[in-house]
ROVEXDREN-741124 format. One record per residue (C-alpha): residue in one letter; x, y, z; residue number from 1. Coordinates in steps of 0.001 Angstrom, whole numbers, plus 500000, padded with zeros to 6 digits. Layout:
REM ROVEXDREN-741124
(pt "a",(X,Y,Z),NUM)
...
***
This chain:
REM ROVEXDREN-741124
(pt "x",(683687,639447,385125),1)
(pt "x",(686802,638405,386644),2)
(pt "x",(685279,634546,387045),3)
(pt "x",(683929,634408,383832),4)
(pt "x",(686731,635182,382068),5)
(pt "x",(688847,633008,383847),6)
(pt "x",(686281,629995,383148),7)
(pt "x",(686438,631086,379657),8)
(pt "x",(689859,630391,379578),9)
(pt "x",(690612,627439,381730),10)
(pt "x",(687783,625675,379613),11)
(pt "x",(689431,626815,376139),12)
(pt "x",(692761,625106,377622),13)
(pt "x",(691066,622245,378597),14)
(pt "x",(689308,621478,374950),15)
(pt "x",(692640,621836,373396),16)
(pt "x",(694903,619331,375888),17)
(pt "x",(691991,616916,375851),18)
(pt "x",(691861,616385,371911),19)
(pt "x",(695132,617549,370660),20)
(pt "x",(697137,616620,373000),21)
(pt "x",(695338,613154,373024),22)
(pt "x",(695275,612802,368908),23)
(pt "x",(699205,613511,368752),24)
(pt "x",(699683,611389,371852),25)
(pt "x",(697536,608517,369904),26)
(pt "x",(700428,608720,367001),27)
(pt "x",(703368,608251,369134),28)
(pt "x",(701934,605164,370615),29)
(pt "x",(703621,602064,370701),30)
(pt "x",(700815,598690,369513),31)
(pt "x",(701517,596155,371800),32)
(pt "x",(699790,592376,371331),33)
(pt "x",(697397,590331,373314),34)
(pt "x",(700321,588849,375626),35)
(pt "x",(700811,592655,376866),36)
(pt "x",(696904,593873,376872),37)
(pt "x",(696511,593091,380650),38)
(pt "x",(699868,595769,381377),39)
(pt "x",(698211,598277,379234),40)
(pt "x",(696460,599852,381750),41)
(pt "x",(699496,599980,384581),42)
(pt "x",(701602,601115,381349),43)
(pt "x",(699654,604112,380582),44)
(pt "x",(699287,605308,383869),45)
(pt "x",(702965,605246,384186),46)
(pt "x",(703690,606068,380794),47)
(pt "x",(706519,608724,380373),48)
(pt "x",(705011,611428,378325),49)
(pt "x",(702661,611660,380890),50)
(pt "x",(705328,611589,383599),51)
(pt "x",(707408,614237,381529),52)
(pt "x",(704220,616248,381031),53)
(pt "x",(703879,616116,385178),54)
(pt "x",(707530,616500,385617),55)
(pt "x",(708154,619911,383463),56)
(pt "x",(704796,621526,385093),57)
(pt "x",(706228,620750,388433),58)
(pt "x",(709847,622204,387420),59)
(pt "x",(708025,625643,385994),60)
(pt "x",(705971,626237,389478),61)
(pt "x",(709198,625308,391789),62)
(pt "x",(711384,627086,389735),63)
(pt "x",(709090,630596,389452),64)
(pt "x",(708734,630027,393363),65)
(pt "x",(712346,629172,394567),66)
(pt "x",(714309,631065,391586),67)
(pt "x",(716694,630172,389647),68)
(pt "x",(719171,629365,392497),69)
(pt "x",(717309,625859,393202),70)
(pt "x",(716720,625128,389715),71)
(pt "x",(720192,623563,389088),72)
(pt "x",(719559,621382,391833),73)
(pt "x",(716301,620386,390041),74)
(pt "x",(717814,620116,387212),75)
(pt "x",(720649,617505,388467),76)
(pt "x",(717577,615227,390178),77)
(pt "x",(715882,615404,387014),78)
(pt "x",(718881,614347,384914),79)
(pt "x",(719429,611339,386813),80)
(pt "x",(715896,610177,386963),81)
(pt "x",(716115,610661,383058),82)
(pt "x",(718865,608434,382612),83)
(pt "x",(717209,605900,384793),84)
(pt "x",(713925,606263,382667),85)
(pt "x",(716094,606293,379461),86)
(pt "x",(717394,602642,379943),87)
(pt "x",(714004,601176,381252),88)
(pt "x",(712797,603103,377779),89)
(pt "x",(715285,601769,375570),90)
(pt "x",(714782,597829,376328),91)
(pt "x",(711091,598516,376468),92)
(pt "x",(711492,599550,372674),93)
(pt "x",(713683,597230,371860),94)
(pt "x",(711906,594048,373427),95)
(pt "x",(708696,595070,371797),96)
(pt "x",(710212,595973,368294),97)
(pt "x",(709527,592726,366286),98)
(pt "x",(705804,592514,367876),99)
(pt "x",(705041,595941,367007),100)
(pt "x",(705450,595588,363491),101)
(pt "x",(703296,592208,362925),102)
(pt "x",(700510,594247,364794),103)
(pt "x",(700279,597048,362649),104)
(pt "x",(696995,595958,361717),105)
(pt "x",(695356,596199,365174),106)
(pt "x",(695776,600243,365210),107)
(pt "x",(692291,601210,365308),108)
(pt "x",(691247,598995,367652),109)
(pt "x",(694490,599938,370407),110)
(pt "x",(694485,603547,369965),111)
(pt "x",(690530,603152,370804),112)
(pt "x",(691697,601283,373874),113)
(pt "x",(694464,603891,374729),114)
(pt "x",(691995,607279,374441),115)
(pt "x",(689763,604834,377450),116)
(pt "x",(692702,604255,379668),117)
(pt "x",(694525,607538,379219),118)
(pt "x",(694047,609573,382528),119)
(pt "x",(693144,612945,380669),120)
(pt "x",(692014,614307,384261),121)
(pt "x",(696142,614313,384965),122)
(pt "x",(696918,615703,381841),123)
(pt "x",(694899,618879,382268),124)
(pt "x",(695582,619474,385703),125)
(pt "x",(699197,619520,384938),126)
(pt "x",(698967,621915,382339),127)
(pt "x",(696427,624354,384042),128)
(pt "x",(699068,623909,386744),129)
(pt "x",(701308,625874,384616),130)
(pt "x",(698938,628095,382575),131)
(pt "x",(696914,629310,385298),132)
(pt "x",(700427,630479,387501),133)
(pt "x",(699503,634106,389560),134)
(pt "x",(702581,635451,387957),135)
(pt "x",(701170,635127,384454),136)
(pt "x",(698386,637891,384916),137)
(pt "x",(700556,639696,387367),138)
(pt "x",(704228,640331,385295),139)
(pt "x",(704840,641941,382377),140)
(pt "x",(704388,641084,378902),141)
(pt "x",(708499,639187,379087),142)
(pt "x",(707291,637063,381590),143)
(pt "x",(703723,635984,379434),144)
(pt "x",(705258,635612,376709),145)
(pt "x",(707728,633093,378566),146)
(pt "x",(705020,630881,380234),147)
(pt "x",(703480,630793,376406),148)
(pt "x",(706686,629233,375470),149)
(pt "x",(706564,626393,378383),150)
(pt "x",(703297,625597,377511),151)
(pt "x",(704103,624855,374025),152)
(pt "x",(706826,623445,375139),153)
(pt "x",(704658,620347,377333),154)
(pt "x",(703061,619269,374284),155)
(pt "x",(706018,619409,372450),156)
(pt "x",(708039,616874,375381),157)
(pt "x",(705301,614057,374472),158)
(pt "x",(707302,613552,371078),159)
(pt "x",(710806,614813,372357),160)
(pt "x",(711091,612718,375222),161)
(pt "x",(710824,609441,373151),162)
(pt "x",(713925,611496,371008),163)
(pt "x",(715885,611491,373854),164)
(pt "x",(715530,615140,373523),165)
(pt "x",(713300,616019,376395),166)
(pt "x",(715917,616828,379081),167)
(pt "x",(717659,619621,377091),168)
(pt "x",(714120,620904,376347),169)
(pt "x",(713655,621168,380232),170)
(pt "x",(717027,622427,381256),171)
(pt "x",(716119,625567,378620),172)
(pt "x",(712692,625842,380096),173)
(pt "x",(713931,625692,383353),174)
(pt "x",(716710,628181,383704),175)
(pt "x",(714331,630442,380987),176)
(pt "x",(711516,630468,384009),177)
(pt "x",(714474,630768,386416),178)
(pt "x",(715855,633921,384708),179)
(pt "x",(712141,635607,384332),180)
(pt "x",(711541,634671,387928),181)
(pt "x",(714388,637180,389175),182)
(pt "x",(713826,639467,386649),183)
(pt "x",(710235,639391,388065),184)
(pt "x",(711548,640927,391622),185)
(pt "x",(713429,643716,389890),186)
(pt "x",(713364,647012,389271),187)
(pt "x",(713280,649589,392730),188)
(pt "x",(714654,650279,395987),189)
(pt "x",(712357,648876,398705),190)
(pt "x",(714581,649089,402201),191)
(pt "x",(713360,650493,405006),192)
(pt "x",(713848,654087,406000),193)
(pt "x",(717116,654617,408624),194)
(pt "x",(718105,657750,409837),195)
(pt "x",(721246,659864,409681),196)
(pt "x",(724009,659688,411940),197)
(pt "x",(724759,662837,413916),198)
(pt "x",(728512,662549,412568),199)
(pt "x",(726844,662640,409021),200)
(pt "x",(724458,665444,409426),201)
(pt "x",(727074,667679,410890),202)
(pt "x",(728299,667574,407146),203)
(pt "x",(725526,668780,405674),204)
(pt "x",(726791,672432,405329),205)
(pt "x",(729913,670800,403331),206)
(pt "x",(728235,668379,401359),207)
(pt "x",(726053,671121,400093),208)
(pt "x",(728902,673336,399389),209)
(pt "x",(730519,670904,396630),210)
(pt "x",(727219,669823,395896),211)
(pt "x",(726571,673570,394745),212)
(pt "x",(730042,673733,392702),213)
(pt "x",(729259,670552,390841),214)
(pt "x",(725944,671338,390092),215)
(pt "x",(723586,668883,391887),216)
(pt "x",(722578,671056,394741),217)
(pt "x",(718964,668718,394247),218)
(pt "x",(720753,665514,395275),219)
(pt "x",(722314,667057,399018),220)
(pt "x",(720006,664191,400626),221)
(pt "x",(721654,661076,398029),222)
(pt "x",(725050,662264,399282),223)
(pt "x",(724245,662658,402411),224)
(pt "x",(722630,658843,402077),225)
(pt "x",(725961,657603,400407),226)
(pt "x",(728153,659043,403058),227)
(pt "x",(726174,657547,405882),228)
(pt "x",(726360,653809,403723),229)
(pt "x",(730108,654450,403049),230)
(pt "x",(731429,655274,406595),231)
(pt "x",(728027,656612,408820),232)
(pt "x",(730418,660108,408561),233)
(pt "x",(733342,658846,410257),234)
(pt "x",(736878,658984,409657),235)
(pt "x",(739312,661061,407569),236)
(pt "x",(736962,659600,404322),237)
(pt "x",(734117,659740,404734),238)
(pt "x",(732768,659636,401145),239)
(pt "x",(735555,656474,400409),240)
(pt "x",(736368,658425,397589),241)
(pt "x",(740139,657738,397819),242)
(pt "x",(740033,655379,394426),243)
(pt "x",(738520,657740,392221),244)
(pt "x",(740292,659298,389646),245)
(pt "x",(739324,662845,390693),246)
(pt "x",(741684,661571,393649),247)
(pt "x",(745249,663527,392620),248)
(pt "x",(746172,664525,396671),249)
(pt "x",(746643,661209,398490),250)
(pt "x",(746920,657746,397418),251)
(pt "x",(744511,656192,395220),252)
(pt "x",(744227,653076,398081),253)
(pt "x",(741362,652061,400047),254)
(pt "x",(741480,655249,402944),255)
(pt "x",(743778,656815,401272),256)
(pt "x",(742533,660752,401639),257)
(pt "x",(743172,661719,405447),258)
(pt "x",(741572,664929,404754),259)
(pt "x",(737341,664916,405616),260)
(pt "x",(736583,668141,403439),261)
(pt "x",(738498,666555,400618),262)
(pt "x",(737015,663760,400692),263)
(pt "x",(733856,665057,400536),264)
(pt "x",(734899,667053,396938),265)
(pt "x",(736133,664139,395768),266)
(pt "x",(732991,661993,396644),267)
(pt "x",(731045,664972,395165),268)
(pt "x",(732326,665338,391819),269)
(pt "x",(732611,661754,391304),270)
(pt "x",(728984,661349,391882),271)
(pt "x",(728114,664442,390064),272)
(pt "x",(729472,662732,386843),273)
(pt "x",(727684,659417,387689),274)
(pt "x",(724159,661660,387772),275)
(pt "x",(725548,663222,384088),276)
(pt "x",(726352,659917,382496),277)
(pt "x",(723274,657825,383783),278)
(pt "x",(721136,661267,382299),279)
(pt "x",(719267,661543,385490),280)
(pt "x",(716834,664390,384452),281)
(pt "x",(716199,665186,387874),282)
(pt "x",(715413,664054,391434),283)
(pt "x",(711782,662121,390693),284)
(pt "x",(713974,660130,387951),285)
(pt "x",(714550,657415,390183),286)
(pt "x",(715753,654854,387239),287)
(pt "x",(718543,656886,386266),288)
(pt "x",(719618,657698,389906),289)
(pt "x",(719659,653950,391053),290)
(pt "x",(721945,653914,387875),291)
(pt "x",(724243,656736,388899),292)
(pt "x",(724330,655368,392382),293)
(pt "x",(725348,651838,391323),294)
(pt "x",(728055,653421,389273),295)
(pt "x",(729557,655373,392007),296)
(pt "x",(730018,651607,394127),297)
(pt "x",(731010,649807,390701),298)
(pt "x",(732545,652896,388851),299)
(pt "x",(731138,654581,386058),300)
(pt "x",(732275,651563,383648),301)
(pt "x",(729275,649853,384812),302)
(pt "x",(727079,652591,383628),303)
(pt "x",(728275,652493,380184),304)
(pt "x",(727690,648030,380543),305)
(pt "x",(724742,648524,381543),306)
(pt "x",(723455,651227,379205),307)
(pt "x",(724649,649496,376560),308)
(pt "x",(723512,645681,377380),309)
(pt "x",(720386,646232,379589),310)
(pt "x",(719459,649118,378769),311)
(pt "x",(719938,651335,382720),312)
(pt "x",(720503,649803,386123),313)
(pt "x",(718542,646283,387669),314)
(pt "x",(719296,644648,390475),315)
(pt "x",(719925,641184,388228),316)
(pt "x",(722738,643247,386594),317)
(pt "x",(723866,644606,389250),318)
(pt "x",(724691,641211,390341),319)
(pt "x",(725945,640005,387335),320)
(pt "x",(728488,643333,386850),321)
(pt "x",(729819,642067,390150),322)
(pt "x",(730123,638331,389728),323)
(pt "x",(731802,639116,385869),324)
(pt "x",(734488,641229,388083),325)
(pt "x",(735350,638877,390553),326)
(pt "x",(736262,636233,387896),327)
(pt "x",(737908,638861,385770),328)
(pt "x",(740157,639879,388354),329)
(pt "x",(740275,636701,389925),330)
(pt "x",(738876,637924,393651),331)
(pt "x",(736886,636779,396108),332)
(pt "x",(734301,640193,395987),333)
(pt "x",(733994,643267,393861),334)
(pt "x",(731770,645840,395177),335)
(pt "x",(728176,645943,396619),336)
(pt "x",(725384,644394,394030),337)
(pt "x",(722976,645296,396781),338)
(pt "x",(724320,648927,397065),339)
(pt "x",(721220,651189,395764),340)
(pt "x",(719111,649612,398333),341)
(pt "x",(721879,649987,401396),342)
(pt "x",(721874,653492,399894),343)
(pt "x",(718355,654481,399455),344)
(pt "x",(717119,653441,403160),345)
(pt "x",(718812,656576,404381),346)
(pt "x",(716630,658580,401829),347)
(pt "x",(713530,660669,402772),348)
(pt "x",(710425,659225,402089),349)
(pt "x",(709336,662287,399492),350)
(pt "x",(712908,661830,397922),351)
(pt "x",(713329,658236,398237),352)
(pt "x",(709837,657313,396174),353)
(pt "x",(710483,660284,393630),354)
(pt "x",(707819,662556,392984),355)
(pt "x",(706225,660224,390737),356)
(pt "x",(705851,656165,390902),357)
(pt "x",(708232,654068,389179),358)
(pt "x",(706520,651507,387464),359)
(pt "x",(709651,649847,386901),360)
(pt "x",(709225,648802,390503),361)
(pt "x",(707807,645326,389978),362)
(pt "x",(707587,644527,393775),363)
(pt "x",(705548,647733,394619),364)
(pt "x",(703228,647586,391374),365)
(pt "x",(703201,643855,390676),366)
(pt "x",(704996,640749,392582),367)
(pt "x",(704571,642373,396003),368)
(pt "x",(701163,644202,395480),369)
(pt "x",(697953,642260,396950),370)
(pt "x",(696070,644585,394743),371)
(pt "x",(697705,643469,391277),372)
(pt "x",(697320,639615,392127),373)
(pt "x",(693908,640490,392454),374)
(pt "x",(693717,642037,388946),375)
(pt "x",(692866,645174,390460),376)
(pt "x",(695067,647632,388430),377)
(pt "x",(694198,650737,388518),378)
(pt "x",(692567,650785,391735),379)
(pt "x",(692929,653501,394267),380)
(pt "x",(693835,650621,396328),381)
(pt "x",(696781,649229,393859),382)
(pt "x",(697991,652903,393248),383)
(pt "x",(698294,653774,397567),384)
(pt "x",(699939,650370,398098),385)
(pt "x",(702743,650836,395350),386)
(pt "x",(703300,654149,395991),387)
(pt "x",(703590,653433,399867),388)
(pt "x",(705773,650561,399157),389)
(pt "x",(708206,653159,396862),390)
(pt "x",(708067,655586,399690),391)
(pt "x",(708850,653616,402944),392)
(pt "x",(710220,650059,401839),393)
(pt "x",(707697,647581,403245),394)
(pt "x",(704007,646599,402863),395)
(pt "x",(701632,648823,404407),396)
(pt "x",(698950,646153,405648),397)
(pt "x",(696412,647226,403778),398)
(pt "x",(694019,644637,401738),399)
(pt "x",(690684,645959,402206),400)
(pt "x",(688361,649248,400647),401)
(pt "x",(689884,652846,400359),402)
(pt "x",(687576,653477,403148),403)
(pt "x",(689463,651002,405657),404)
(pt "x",(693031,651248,404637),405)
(pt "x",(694113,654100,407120),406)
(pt "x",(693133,652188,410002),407)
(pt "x",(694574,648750,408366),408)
(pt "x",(697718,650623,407770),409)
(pt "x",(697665,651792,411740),410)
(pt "x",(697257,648492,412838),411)
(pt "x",(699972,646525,411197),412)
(pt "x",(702511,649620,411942),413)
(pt "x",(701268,650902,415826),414)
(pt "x",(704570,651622,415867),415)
(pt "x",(705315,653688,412915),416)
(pt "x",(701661,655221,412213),417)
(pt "x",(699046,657155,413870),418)
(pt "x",(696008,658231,413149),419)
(pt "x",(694667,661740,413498),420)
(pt "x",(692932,664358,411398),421)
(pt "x",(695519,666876,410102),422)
(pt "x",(697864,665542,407657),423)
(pt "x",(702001,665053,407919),424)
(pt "x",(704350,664222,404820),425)
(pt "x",(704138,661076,403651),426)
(pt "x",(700541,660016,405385),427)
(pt "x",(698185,657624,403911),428)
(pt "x",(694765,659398,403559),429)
(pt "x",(691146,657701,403458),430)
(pt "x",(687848,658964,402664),431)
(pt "x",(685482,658996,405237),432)
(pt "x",(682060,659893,403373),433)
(pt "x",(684053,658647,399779),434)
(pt "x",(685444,655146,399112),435)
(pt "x",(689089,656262,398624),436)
(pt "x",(692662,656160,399546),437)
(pt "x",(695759,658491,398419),438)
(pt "x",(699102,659571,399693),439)
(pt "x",(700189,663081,401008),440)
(pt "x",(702998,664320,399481),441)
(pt "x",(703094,667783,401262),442)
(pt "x",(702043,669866,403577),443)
(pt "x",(701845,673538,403589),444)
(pt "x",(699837,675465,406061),445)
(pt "x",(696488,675008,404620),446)
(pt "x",(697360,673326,401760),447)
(pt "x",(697941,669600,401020),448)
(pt "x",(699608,667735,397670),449)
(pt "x",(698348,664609,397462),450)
(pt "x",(699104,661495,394782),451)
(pt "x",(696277,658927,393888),452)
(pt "x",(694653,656591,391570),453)
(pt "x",(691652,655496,389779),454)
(pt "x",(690369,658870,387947),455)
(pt "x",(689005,656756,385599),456)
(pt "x",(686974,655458,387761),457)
(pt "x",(687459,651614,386172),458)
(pt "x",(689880,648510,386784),459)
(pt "x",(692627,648771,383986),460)
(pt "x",(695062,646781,382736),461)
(pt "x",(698668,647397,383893),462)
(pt "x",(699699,649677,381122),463)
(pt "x",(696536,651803,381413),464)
(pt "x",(696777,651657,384979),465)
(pt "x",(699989,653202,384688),466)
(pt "x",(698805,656648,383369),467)
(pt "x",(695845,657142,385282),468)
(pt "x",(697003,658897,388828),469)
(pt "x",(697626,662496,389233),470)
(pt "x",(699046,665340,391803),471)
(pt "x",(697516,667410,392990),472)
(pt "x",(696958,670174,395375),473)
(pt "x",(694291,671303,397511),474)
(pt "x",(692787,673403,400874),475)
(pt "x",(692450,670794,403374),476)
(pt "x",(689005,672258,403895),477)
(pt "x",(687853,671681,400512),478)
(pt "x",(689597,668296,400484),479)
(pt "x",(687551,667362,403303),480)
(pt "x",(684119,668591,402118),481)
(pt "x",(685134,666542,398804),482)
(pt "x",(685446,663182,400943),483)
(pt "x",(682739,663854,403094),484)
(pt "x",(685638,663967,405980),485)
(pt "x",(688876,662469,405868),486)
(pt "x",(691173,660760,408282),487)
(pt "x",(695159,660516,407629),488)
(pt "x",(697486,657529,408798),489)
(pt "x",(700496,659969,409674),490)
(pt "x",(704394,658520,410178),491)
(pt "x",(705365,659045,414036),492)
***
């Protein structure tokens, strides 16, 4: 089905390039006389709205590829190339003013000889160039809706260019695509799991303490995570809580507290009212908690900015918080854009992922996911690789059937993964009798929770795909009578 509806579409675009954009490309042409016929053919091929057409398609795919950081270098070649084309265009015009007007009368007769020399082949390979992008069926609606606009936006350059128009057209499309294109690698934690420090760990009994008297006794393992990023437990601060306001012992400078314990109340309660403001409802809310965490690097200022302007925390305003900083207080850095990935490496797996998937997460569910550029949402498949990706921070290796992803997973990670029959925490499962692949949440004696996919039993679309996995728990001996055996990819 997939084929066929693609050929559906590609041959829908096609009809519509190759006779509207041909009739409204007749009416801009210029009618040349018989001293200019034998150019005709050279001139068409080289002809600008064609080279603008060519030239914008080529700026959308470099620009979705290389983000938005290269496309102001595009967009400087482009304006000088336009100015060059802009005086060639002008005496062109000019020169052939007076003999366009005594050959009105010849219309029929060159736009008949245009339609033959036009090279409609280049013309509809540019634009499927930009219509048929991967990221177009694999982001979400923004990001379709955006790709819409640049196609409307070619056929609209034939016309502007001759305006003198076209390069502001393409700067907007450009840094429009540029802005979507970061956007489109937003939205989740993905670092790789690190572990504690032994300085950090001896301060567990502590951090739970305050933890306890500020009410998020859930979140021991983020403050354990946000000590380790802040000072790997070492030194007389090690939450680097000396700036915060709930600081009213020791200088509110940069290792100012000289008192660990302190330090750690302090770091405590401040995070404890990042959690309240960002309304984290609880530890599987990871949107809200990369929110609170940002705040406690930024402040909790950012929390209200970016409540109020973006609606919660990305990593694109995380970025821009930090660069609006810098030139409002006119310094060279202002805290850690990257900081709820730095923080969320030191994160359990089963913590770290929350107990459900954030589809937020556009690099596990979308960008990233082999299984979503296939158009396989929905899948099994597409639900074990985002969740995996939530839970440990890297792709798992798998590509292939339900069936063959444990021992996929176990040979792109020999290192990390083993396989073996009895489950661990945060194991990749596959069916042995039963095309299918999930992810173990928990283990408990007999007893296994497991997350997957595809109850439906259908390919979705992303939205649908998005409410059909479940939890759930079962014997491992009725689990494996269910799959007709079952092998497990466990972590080492």
């Amino acid at each position: 089905m997939r084929d066929i509806k693609t050929k559906q579409k590609m041959q829908a675009i096609k009809t519509k390039d190759t006779k509207g954009n041909i009739r409204h490309f007749i009416k801009q042409q210029t009618i040349h006389n018989k001293n200019v016929d034998r150019k005709e053919e050279a001139s068409v091929k080289s002809n600008p709205q064609v080279q603008a057409t060519n030239n914008v398609s080529v700026a959308a795919k470099q620009t979705v590829i290389e983000s938005k950081h290269r496309a102001s270098k595009f967009i400087k070649q482009k304006r000088n190339e336009y100015k060059a084309k802009s005086v060639s265009k002008k005496s062109i015009v000019e020169s052939n003013h007076d003999i366009q007007l005594q050959r009105i009368s010849c219309v029929s007769k060159a736009k008949k000889h245009i339609v033959n020399k036009i090279n409609t082949s280049k013309m509809k390979q540019s634009t499927e160039q930009v219509v048929s992008k991967p990221i177009i069926q694999n982001t979400t609606h923004a990001i379709k809706k955006s790709f819409h606009i640049v196609k409307k936006g070619v056929s609209a350059l034939n016309t502007l260019f001759s305006f003198g128009t076209g390069l502001i057209l393409l700067i907007v499309i450009t840094l429009f695509i540029g802005t979507f294109s970061v956007l489109a690698q937003d939205g989740g934690s993905n670092s790789e799991i690190v572990s504690l420090s032994e300085e950090v760990i001896a301060y567990e009994d502590t951090i739970r303490k305050y933890a306890k008297e500020y009410d998020i006794e859930d979140y021991v393992s983020l403050l354990q995570a946000i000590m380790m990023q802040e000072s790997g437990g070492k030194g007389s601060d090690p939450m680097q809580a000396s700036e915060s306001g709930y600081n009213t012992k020791y200088p509110r400078v940069p290792n100012g507290i000289t008192e660990p314990e302190y330090s750690i109340d302090v770091g405590t309660h401040t995070f404890s009212d990042c959690v309240k403001k960002a309304n984290v409802k609880d530890p599987s809310d990871t949107e809200h908690i990369y929110l609170a965490l940002q705040g406690y690097n930024y402040g909790s200022g950012y929390i209200d900015w970016a409540i109020s302007n973006f609606g919660g925390y990305s990593k694109y305003n995380a970025q821009q918080f930090s660069d609006m900083k810098k030139q409002e207080l006119n310094v060279s850095g202002y805290g850690d854009p990257s900081y709820v990935d730095h923080v969320m490496r030191y994160v359990g797996i089963t913590f770290r992922g929350g107990t459900n998937p954030n589809f937020n997460n556009m690099e596990a569910w979308i960008t990233k996911n082999p299984y979503a550029k296939s158009g396989l949402y929905g899948q099994c498949t597409w639900f074990a690789w985002g969740r995996f990706y939530e839970l440990y921070g890297y792709d798992p290796g798998f590509t292939g059937n339900g069936w063959d992803c444990v021992d996929q997973l176990v040979k792109a990670h020999p290192d990390k993964f083993e396989r073996s029959s009895t489950p661990k925490a945060g194991a990749v499962f596959s069916g042995i009798g039963k095309n299918h692949v999930g992810i173990v949440l928990k283990v408990d004696g007999n007893n296994i929770t497991i997350q997957d996919g595809n109850y439906d039993g259908i390919t979705n679309t992303f939205e649908d795909a998005k409410k059909d996995w479940q939890t759930n728990t079962y014997t491992l001996d009725y689990y494996r009578s269910r799959m007709g055996g079952i092998v497990f990819a466990n972590p080492k």
